[in-house]
Structure formats: structure tokens, C-alpha cells
CHARMM internal coordinates of N, CA and C (Angstrom, degrees):
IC EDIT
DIST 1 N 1 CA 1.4236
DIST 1 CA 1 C 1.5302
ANGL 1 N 1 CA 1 C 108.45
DIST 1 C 2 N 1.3389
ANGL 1 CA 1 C 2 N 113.31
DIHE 1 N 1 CA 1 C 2 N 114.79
DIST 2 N 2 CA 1.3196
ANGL 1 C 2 N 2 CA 123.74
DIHE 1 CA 1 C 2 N 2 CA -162.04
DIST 2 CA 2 C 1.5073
ANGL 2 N 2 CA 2 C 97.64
DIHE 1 C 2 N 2 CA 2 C -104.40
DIST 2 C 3 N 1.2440
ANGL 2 CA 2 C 3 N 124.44
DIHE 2 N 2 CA 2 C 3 N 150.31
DIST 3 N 3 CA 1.4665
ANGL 2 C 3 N 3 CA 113.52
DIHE 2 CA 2 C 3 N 3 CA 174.69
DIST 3 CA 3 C 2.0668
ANGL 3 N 3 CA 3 C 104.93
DIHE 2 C 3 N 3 CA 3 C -141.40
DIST 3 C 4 N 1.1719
ANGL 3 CA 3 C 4 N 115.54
DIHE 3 N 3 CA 3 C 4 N 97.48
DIST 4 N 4 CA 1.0831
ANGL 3 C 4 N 4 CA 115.79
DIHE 3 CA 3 C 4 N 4 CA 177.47
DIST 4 CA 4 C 1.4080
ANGL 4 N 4 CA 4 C 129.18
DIHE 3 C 4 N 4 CA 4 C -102.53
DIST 4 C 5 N 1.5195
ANGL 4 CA 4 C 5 N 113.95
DIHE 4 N 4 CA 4 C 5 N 59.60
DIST 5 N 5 CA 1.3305
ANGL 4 C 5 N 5 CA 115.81
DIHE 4 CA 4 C 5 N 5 CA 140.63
DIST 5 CA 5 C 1.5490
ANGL 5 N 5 CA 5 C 142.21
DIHE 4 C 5 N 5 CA 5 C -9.13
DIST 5 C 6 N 0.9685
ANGL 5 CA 5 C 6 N 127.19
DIHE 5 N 5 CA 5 C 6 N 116.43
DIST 6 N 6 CA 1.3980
ANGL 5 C 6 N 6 CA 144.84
DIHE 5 CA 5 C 6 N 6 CA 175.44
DIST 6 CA 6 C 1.6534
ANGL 6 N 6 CA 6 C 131.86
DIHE 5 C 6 N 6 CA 6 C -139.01
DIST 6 C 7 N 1.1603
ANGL 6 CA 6 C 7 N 93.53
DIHE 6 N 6 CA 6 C 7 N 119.46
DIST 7 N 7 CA 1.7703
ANGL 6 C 7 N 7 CA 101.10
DIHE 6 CA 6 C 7 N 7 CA -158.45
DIST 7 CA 7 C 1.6427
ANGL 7 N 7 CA 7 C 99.84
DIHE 6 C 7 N 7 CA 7 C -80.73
DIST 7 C 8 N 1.3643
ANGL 7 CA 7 C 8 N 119.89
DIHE 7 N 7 CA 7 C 8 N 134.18
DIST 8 N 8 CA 1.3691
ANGL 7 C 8 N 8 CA 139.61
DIHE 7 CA 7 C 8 N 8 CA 177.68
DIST 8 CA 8 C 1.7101
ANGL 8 N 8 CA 8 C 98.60
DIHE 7 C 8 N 8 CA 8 C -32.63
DIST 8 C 9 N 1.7172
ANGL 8 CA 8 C 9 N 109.32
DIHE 8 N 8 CA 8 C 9 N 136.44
DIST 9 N 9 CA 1.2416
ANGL 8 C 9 N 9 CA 117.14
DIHE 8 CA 8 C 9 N 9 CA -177.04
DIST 9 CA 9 C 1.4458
ANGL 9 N 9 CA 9 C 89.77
DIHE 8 C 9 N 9 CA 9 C -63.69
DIST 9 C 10 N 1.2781
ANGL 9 CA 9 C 10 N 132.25
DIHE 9 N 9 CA 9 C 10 N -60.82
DIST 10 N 10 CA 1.7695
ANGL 9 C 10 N 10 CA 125.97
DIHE 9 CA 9 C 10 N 10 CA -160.15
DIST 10 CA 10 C 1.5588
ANGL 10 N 10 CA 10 C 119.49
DIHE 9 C 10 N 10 CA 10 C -46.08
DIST 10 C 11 N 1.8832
ANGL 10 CA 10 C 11 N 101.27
DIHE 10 N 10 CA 10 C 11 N -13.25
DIST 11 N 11 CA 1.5951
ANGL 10 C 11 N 11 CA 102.34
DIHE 10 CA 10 C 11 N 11 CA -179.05
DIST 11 CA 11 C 1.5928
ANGL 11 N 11 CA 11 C 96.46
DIHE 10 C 11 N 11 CA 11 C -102.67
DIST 11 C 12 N 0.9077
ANGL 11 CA 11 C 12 N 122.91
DIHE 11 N 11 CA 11 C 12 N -18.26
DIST 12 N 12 CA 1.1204
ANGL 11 C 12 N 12 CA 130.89
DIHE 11 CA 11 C 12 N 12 CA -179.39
DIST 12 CA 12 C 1.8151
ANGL 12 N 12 CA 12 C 100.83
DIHE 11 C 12 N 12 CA 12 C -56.96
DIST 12 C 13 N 1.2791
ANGL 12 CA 12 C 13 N 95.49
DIHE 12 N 12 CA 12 C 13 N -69.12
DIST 13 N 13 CA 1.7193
ANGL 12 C 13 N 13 CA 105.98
DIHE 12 CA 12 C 13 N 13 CA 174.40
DIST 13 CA 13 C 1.6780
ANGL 13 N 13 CA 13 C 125.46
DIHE 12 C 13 N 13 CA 13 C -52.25
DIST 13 C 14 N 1.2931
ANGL 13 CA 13 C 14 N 98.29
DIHE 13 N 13 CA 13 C 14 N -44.32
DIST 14 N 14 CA 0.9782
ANGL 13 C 14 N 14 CA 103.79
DIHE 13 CA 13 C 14 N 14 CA 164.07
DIST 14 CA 14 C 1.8164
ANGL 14 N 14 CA 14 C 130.50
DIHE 13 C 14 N 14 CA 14 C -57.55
DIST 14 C 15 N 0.9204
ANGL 14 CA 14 C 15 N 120.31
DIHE 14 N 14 CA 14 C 15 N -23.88
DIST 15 N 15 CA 1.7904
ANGL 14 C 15 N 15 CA 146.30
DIHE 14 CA 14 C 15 N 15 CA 157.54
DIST 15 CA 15 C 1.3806
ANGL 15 N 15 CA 15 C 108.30
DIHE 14 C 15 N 15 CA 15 C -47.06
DIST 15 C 16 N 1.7383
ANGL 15 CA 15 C 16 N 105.82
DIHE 15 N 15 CA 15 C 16 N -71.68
DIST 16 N 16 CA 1.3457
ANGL 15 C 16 N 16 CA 125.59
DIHE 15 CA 15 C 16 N 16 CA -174.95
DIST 16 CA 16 C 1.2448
ANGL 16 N 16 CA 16 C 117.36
DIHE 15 C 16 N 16 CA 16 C -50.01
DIST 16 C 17 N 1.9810
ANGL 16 CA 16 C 17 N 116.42
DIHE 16 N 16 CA 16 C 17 N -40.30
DIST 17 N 17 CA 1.3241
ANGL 16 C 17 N 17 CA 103.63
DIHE 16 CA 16 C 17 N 17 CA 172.28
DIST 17 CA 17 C 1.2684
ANGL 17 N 17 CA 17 C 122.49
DIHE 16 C 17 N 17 CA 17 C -107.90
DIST 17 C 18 N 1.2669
ANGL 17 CA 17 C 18 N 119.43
DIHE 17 N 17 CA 17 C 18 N 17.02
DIST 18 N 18 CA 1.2175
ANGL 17 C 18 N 18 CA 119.22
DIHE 17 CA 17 C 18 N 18 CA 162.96
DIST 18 CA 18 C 1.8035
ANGL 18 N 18 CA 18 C 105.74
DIHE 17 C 18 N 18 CA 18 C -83.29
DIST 18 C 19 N 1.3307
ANGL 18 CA 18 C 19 N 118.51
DIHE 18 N 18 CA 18 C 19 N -33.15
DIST 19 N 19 CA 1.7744
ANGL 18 C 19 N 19 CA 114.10
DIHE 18 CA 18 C 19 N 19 CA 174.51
DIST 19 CA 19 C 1.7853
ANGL 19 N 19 CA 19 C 108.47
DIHE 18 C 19 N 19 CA 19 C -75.01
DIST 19 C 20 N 1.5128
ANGL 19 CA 19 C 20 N 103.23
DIHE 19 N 19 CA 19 C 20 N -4.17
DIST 20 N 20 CA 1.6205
ANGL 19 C 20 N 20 CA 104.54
DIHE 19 CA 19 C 20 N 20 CA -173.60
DIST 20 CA 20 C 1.7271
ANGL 20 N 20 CA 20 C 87.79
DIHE 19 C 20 N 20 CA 20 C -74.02
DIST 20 C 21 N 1.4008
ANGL 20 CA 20 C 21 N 102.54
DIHE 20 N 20 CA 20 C 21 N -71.03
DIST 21 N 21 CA 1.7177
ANGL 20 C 21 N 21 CA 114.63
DIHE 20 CA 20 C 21 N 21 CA -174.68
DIST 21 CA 21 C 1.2497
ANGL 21 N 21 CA 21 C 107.26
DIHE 20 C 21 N 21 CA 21 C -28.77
DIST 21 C 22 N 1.0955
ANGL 21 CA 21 C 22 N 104.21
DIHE 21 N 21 CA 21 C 22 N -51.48
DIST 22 N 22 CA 2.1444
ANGL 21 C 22 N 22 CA 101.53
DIHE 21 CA 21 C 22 N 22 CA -154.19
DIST 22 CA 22 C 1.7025
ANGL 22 N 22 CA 22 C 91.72
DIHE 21 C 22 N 22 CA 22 C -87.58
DIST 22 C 23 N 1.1472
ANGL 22 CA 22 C 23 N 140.89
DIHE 22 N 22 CA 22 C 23 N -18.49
DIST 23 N 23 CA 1.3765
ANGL 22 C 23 N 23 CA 141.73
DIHE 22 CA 22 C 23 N 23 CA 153.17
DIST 23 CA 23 C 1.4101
ANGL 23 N 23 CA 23 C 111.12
DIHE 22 C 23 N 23 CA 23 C -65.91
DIST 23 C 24 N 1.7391
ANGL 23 CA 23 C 24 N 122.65
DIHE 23 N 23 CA 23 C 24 N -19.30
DIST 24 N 24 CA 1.5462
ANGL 23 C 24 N 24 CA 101.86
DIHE 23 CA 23 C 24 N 24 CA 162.56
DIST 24 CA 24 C 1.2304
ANGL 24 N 24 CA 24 C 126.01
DIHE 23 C 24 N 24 CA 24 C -89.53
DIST 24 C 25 N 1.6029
ANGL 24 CA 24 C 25 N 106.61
DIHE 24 N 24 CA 24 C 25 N -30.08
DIST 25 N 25 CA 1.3895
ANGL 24 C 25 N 25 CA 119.48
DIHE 24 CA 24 C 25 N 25 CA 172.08
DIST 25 CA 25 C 1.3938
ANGL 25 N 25 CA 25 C 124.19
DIHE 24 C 25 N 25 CA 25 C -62.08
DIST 25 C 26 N 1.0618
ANGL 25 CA 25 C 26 N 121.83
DIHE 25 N 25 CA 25 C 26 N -39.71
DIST 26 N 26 CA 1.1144
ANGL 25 C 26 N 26 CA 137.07
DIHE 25 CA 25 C 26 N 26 CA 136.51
DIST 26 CA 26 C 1.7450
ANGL 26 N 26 CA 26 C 129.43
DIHE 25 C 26 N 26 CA 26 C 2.87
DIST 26 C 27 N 1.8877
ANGL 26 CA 26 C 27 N 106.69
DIHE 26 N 26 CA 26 C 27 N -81.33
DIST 27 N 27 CA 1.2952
ANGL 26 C 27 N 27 CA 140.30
DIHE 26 CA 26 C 27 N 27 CA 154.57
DIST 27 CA 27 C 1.4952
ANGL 27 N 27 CA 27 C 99.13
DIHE 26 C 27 N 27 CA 27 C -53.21
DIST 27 C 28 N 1.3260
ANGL 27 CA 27 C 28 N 142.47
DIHE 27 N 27 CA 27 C 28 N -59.28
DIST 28 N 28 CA 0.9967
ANGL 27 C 28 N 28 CA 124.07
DIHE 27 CA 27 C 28 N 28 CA -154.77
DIST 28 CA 28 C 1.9444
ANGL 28 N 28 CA 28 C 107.98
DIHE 27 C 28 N 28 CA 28 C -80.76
DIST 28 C 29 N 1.5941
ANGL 28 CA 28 C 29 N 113.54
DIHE 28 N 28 CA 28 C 29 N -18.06
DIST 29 N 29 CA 1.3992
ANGL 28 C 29 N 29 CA 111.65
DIHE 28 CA 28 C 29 N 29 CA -173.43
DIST 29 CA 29 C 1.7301
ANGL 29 N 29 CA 29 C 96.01
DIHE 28 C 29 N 29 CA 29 C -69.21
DIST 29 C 30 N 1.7104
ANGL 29 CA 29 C 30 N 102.27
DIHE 29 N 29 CA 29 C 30 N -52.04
DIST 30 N 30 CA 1.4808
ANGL 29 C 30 N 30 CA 104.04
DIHE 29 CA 29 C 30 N 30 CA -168.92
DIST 30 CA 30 C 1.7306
ANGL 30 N 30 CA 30 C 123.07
DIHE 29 C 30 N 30 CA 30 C -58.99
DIST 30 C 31 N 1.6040
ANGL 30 CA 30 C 31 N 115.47
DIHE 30 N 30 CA 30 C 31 N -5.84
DIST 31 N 31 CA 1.3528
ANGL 30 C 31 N 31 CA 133.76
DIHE 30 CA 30 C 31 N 31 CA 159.65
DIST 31 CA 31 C 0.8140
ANGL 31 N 31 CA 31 C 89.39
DIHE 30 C 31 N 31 CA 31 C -70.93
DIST 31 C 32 N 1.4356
ANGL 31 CA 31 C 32 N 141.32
DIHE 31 N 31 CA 31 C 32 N -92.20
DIST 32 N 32 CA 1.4553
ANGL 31 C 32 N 32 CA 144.16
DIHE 31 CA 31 C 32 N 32 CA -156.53
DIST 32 CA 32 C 1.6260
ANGL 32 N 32 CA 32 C 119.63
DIHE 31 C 32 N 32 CA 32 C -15.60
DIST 32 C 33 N 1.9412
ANGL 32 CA 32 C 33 N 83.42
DIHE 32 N 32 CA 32 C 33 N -62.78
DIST 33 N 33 CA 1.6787
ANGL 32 C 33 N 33 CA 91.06
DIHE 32 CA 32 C 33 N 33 CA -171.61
DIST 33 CA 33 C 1.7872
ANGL 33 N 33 CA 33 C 112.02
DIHE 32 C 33 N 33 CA 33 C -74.40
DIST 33 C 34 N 1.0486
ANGL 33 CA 33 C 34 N 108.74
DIHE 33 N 33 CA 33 C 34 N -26.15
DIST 34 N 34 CA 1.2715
ANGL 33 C 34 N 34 CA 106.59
DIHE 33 CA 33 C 34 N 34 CA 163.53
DIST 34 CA 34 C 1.3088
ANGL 34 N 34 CA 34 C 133.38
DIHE 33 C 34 N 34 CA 34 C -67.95
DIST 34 C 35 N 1.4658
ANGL 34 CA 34 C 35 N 133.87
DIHE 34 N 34 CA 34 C 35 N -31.55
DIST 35 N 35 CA 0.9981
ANGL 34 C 35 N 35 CA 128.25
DIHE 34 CA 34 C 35 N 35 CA 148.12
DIST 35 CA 35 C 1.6725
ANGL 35 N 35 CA 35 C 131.19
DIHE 34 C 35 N 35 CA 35 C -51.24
DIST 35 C 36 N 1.2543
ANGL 35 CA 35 C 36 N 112.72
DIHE 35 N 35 CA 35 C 36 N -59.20
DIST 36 N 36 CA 1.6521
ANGL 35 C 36 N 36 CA 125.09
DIHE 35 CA 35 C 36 N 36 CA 162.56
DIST 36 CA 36 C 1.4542
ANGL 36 N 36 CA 36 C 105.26
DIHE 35 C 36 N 36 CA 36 C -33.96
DIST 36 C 37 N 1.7322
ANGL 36 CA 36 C 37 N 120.22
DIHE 36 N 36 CA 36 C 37 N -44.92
DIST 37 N 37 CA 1.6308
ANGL 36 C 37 N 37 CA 112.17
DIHE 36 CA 36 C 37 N 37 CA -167.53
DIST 37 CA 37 C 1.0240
ANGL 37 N 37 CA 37 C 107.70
DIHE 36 C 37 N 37 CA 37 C -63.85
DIST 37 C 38 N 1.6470
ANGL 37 CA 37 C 38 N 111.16
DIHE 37 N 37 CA 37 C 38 N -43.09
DIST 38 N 38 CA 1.5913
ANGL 37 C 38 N 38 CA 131.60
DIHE 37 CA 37 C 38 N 38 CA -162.00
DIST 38 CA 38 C 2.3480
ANGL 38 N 38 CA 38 C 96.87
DIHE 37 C 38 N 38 CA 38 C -58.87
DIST 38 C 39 N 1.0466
ANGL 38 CA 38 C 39 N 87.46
DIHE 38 N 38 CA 38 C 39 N -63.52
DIST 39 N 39 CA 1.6003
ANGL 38 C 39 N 39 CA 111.77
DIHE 38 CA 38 C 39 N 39 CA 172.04
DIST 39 CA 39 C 1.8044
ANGL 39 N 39 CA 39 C 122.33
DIHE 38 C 39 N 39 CA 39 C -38.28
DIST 39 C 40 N 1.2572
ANGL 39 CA 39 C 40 N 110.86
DIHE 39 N 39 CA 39 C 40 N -62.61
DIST 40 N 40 CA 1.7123
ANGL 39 C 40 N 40 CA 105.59
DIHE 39 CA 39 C 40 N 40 CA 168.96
DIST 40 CA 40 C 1.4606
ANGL 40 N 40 CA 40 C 99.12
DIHE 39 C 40 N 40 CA 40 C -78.20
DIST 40 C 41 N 1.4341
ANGL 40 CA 40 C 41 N 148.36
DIHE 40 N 40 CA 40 C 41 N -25.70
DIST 41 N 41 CA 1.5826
ANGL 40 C 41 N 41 CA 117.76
DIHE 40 CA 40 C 41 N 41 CA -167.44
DIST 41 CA 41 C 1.4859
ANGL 41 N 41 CA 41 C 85.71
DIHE 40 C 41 N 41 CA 41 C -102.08
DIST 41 C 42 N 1.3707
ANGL 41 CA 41 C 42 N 158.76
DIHE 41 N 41 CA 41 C 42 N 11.69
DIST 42 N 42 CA 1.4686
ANGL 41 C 42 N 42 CA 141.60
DIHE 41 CA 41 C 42 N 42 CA -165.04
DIST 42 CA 42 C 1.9359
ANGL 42 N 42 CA 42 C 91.47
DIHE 41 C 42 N 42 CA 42 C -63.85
DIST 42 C 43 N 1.6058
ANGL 42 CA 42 C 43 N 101.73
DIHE 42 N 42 CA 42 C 43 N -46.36
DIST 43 N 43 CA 1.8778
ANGL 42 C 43 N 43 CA 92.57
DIHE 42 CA 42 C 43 N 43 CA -173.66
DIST 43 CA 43 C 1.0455
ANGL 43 N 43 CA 43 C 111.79
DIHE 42 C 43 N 43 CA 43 C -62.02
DIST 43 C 44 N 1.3373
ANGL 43 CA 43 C 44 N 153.83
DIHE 43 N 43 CA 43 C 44 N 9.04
DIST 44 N 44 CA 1.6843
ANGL 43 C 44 N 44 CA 148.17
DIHE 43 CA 43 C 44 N 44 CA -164.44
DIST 44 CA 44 C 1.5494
ANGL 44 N 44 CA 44 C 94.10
DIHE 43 C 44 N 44 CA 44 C -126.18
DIST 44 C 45 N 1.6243
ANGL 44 CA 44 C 45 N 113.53
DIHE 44 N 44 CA 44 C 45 N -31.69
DIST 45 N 45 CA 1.0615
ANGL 44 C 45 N 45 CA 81.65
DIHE 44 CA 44 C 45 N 45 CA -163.24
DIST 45 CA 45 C 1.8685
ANGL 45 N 45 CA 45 C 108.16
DIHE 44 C 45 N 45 CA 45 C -100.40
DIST 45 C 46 N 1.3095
ANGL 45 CA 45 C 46 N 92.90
DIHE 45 N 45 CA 45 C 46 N -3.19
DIST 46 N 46 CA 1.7258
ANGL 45 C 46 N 46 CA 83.92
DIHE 45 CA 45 C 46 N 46 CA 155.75
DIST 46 CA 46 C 1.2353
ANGL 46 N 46 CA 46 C 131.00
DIHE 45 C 46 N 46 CA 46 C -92.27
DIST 46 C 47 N 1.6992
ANGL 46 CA 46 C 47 N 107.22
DIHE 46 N 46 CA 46 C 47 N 0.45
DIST 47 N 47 CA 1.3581
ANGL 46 C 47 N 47 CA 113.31
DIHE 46 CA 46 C 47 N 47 CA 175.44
DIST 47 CA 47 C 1.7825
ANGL 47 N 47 CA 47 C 87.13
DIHE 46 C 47 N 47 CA 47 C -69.90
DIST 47 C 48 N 1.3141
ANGL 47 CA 47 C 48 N 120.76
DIHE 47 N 47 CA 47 C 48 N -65.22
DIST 48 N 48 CA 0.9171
ANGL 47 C 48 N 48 CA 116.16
DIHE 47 CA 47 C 48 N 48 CA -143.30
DIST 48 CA 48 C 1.7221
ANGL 48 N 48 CA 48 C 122.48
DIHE 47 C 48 N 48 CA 48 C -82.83
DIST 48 C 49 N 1.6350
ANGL 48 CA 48 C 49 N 111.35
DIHE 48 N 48 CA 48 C 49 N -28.49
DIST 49 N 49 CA 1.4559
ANGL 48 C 49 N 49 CA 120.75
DIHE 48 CA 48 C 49 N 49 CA -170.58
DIST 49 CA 49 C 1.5130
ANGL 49 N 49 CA 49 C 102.63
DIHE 48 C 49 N 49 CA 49 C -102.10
DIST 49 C 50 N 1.7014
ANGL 49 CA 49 C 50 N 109.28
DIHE 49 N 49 CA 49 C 50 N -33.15
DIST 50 N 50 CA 1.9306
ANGL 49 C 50 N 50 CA 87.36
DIHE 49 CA 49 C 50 N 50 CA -159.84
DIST 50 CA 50 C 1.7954
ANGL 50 N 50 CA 50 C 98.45
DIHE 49 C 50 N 50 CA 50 C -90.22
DIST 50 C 51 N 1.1597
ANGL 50 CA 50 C 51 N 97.35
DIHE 50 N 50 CA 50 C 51 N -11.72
DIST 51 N 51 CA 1.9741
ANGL 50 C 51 N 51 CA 96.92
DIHE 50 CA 50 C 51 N 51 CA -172.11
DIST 51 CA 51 C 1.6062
ANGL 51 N 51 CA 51 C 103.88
DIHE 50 C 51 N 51 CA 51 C -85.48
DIST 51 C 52 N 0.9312
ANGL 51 CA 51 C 52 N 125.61
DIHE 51 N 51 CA 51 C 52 N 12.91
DIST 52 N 52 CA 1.5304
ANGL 51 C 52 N 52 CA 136.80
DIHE 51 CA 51 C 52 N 52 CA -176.43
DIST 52 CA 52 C 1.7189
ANGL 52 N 52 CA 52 C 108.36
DIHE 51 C 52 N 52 CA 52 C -105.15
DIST 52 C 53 N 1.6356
ANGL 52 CA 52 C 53 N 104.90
DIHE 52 N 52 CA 52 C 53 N -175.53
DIST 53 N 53 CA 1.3276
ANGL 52 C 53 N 53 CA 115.15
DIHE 52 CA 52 C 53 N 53 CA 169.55
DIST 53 CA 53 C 1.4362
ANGL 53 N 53 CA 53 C 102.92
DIHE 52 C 53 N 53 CA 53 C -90.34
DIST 53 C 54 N 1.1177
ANGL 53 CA 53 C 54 N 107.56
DIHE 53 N 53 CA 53 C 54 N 179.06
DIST 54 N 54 CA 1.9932
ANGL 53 C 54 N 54 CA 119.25
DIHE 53 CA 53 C 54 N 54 CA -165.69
DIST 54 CA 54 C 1.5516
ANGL 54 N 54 CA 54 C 103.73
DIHE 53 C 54 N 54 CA 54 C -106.33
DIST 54 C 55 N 0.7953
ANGL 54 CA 54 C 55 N 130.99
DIHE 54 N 54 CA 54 C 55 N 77.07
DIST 55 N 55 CA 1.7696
ANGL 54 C 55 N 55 CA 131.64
DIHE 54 CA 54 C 55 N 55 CA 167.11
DIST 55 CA 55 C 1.6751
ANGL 55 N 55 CA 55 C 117.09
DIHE 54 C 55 N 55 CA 55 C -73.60
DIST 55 C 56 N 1.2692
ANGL 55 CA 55 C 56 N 107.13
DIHE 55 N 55 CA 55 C 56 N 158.35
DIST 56 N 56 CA 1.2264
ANGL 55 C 56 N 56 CA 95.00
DIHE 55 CA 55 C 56 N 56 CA 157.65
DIST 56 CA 56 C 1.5156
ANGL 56 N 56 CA 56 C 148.82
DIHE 55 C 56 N 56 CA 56 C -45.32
DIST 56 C 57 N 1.3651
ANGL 56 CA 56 C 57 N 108.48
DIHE 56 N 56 CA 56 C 57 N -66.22
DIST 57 N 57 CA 1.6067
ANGL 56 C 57 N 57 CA 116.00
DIHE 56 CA 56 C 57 N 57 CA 158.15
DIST 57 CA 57 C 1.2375
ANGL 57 N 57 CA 57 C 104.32
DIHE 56 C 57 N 57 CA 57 C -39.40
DIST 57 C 58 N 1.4653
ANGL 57 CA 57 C 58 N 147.30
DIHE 57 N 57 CA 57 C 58 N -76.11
DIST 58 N 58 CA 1.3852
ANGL 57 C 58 N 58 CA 125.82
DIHE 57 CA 57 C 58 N 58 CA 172.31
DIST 58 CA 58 C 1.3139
ANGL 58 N 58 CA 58 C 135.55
DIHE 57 C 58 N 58 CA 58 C -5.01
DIST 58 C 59 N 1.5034
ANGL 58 CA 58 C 59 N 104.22
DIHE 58 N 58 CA 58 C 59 N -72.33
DIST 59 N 59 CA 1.7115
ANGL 58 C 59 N 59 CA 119.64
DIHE 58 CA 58 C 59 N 59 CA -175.98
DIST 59 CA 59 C 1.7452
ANGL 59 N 59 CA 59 C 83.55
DIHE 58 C 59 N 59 CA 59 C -70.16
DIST 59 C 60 N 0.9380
ANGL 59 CA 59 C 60 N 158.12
DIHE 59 N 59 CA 59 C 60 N -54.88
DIST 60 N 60 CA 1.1345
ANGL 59 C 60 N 60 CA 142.97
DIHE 59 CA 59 C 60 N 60 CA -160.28
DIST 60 CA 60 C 1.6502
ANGL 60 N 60 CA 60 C 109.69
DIHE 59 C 60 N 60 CA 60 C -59.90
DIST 60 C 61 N 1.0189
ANGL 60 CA 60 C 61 N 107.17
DIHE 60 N 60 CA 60 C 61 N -66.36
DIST 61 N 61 CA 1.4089
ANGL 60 C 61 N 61 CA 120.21
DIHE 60 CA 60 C 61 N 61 CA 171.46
DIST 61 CA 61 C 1.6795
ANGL 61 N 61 CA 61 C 118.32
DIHE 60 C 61 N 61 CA 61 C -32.26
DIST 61 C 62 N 1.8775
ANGL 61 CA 61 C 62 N 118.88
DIHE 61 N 61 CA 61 C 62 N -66.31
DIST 62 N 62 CA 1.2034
ANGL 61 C 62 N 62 CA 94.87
DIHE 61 CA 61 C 62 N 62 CA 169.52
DIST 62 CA 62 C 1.6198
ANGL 62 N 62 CA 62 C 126.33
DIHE 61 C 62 N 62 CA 62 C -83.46
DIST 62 C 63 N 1.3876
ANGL 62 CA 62 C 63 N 109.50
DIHE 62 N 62 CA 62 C 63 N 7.06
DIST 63 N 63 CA 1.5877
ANGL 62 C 63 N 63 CA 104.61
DIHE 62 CA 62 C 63 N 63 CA 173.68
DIST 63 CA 63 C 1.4032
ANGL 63 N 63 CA 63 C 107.40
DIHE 62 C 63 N 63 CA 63 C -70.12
DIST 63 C 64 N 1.6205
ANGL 63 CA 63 C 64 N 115.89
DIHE 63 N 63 CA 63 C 64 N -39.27
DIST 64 N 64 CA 1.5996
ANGL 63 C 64 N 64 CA 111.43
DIHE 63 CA 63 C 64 N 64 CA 168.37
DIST 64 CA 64 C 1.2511
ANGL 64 N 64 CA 64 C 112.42
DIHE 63 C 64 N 64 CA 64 C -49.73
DIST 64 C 65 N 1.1914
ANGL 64 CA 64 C 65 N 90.02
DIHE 64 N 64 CA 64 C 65 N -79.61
DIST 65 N 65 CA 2.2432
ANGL 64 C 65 N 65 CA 101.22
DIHE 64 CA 64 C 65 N 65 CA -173.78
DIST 65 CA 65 C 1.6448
ANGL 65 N 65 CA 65 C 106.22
DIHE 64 C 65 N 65 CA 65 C -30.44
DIST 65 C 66 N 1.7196
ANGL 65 CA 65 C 66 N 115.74
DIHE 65 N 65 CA 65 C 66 N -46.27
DIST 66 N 66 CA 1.6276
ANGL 65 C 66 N 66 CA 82.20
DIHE 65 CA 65 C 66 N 66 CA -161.28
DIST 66 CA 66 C 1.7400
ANGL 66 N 66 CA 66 C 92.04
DIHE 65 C 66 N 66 CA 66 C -108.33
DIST 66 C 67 N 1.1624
ANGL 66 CA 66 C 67 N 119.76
DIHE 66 N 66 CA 66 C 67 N -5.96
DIST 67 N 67 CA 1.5191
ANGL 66 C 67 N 67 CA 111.10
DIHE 66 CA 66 C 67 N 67 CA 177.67
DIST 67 CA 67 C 1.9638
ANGL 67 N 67 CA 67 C 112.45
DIHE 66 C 67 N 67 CA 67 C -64.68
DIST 67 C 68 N 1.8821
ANGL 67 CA 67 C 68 N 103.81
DIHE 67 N 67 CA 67 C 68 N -23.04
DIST 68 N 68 CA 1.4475
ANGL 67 C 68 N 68 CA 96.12
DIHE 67 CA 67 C 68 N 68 CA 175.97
DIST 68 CA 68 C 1.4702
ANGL 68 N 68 CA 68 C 104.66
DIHE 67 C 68 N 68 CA 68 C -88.08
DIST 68 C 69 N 0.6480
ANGL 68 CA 68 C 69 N 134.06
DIHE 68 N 68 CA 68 C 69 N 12.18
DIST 69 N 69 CA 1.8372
ANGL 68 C 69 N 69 CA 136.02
DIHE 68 CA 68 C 69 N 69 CA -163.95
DIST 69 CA 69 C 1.3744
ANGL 69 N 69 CA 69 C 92.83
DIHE 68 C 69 N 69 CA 69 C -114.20
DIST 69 C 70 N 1.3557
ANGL 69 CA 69 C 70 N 135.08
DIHE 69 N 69 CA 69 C 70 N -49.72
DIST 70 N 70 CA 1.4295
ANGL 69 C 70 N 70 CA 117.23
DIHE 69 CA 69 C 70 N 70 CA 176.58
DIST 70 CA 70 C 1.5251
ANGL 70 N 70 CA 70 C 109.37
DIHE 69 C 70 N 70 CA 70 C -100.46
DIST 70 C 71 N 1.4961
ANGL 70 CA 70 C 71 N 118.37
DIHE 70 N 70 CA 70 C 71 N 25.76
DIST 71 N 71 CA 1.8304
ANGL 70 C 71 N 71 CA 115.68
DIHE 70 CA 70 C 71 N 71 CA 144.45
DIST 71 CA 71 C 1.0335
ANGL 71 N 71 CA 71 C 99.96
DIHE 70 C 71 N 71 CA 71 C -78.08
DIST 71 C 72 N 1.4580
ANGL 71 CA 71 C 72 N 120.80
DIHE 71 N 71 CA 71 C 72 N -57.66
DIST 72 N 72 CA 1.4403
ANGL 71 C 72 N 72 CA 131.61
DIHE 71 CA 71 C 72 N 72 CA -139.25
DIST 72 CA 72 C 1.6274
ANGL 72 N 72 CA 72 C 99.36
DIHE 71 C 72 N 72 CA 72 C -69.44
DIST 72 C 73 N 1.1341
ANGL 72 CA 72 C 73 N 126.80
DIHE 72 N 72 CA 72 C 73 N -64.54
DIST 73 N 73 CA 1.4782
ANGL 72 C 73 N 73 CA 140.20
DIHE 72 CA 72 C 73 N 73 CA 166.78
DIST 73 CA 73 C 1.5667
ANGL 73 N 73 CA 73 C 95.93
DIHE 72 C 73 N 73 CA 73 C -52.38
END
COOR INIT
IC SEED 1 N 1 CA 1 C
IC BUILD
């Protein structure tokens, strides 16, 4: 005795865009916080990286920081 159940396509959809929303909201908090991070340390970090000499770890450092900020956005 096989029993193959299948839940109404409209709930089905209804699923899909409710995981669409909370997958944008989502994207849009982790913009948020990324911008704000970028925003309170910008003074430290020109105190500290652009008034200096250029090393490696440097260029590494803001190629991370701002290369994920303009994926993410």
C-alpha cells in the first residue's frame, strides 16, 4: 500500500516565496552590516593602512575588505 501524497502546487509556491523573501532579507541585513563595519572603522583604517608604506599584507588586506563589499553589493 503505497500512498503518494502531493501537496497543492499553490502551497508549494507559496513555500518558494516565502524562502525567496527571507533569502532577500537576509542579503539585504548582511549589506547592512557590512556597510556600517566598512563605516565606523573607515577612521582607523586610514589612520592606520593608507598613511603608511604599502606591504604586502596591506594590499592583501584591503583587496579582501573592499573586493567582498562590491561582490556582496
Amino acid at each position: 500500500m503505497s500512498s503518494s501524497f502531493q501537496l497543492p502546487y499553490d502551497y508549494v509556491n507559496y513555500i518558494w516565496s516565502l524562502a525567496f523573501q527571507r533569502y532577500r532579507e537576509l542579503q539585504f541585513a548582511t549589506i547592512t552590516l557590512m556597510v556600517y563595519d566598512h563605516a565606523i572603522t573607515l577612521g582607523k583604517e586610514f589612520e592606520f593602512f593608507w598613511c603608511g608604506s604599502w606591504s604586502l599584507s596591506k594590499f592583501l588586506y584591503l583587496l579582501i575588505r573592499y573586493l567582498s563589499l562590491t561582490l556582496v553589493v
